[in-house]
TORPADREN-814709 format. One record per residue: x, y, z of N, C-alpha, C in turn; residue in one letter. Coordinates in steps of 0.2 Angstrom, whole numbers, plus 2048, in hexadecimal, padded with zeros to 3 digits. Example, Ala and Ser with C-alpha at 12.3 -4.5 7.8 and 13.67 -1.06 7.14 Angstrom:
residues 2
8427E482783E7EA8278427F0827a
8407F58238447FB824840800827s
***
This chain:
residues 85
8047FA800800800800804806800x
80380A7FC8088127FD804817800x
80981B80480681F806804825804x
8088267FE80782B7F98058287F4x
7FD82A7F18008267E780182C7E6x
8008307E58078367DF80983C7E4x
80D8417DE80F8447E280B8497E4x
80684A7E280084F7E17FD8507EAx
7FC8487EC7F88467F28008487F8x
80584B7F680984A7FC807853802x
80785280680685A80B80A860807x
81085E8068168648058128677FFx
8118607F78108627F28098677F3x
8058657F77FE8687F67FF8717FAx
8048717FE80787880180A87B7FCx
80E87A7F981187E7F380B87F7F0x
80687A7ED80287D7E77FC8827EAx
7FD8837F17FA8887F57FD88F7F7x
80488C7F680A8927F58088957F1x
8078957EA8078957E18028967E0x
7FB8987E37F689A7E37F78A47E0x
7F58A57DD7F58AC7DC7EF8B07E2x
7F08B47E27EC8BA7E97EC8C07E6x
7E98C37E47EA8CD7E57EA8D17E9x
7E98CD7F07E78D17F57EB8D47F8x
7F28D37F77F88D57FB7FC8DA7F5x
7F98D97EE7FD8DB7E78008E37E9x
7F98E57EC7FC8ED7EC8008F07F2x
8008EA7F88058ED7FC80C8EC7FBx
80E8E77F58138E57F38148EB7EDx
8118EC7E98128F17E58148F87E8x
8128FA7EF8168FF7F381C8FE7F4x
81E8F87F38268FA7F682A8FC7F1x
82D9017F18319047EE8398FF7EAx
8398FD7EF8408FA7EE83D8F27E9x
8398F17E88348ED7E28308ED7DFx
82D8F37DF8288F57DB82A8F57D3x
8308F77D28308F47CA8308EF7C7x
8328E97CA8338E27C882D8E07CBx
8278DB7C58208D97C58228D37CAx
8278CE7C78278C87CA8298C97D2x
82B8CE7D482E8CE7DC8278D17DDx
8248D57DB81C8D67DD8178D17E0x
81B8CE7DC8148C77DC8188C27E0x
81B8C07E181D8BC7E581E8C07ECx
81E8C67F081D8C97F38178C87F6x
8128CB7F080B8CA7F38098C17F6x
80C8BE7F080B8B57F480E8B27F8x
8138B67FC8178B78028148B8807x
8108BE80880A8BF80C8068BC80Cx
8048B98077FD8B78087FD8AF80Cx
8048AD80A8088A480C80B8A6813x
80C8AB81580B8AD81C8048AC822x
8008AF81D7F98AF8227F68A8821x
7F88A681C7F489D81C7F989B820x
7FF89A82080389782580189882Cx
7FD89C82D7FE89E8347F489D836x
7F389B8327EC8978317EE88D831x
7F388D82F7F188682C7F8881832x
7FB88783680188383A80187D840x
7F987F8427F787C8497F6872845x
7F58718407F286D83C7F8869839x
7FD86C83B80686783A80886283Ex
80A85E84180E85A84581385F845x
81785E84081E86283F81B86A83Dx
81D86F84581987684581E87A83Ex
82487983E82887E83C82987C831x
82787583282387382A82287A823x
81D87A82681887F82281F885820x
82388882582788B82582E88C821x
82F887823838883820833882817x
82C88181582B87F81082A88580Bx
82888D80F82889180F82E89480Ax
83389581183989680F83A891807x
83B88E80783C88980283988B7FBx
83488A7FC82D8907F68318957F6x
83089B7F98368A17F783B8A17F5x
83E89D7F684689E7F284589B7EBx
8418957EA8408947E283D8997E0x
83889B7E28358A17DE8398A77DCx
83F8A97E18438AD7DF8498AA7DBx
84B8A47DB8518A37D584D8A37CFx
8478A07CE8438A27CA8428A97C3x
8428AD7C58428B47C38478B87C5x
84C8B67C78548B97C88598B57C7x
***
């Protein structure tokens, strides 16, 4: 019996693709900052910073491992920024 059939079903996979969810809600406080307001993709990945902040702090009581969602965080951001630089 597996405990995953794909990769689709595993925790992490399904928090990155929650990661990677688009939001506008944070777009234009991200677009205030000065020191990134001219580059679109630090925009955006800015605002889905924020927004991966407030689900994490919605969804952290719900882990075994508290610091998870966090380290996976972390992890998200860095490719999204090797990504477009």
């Amino acid at each position: 019996m597996e405990l995953y059939a794909t990769l689709e079903d595993l925790p992490s996979y399904m928090l990155y693709k929650k990661f990677n969810e688009d939001d506008s809600t944070y777009y234009d406080t991200c677009k205030a900052e000065p020191k990134i307001n001219s580059d679109e993709n630090l925009v955006k990945i800015c605002a889905k910073t924020i927004k991966n902040f407030k689900h994490i702090e919605k969804i952290k009581e719900d882990y075994t491992f508290k610091d998870k969602p966090c380290t996976d965080l972390n992890y998200w951001i860095r490719e999204e920024l090797i990504k477009v630089h």
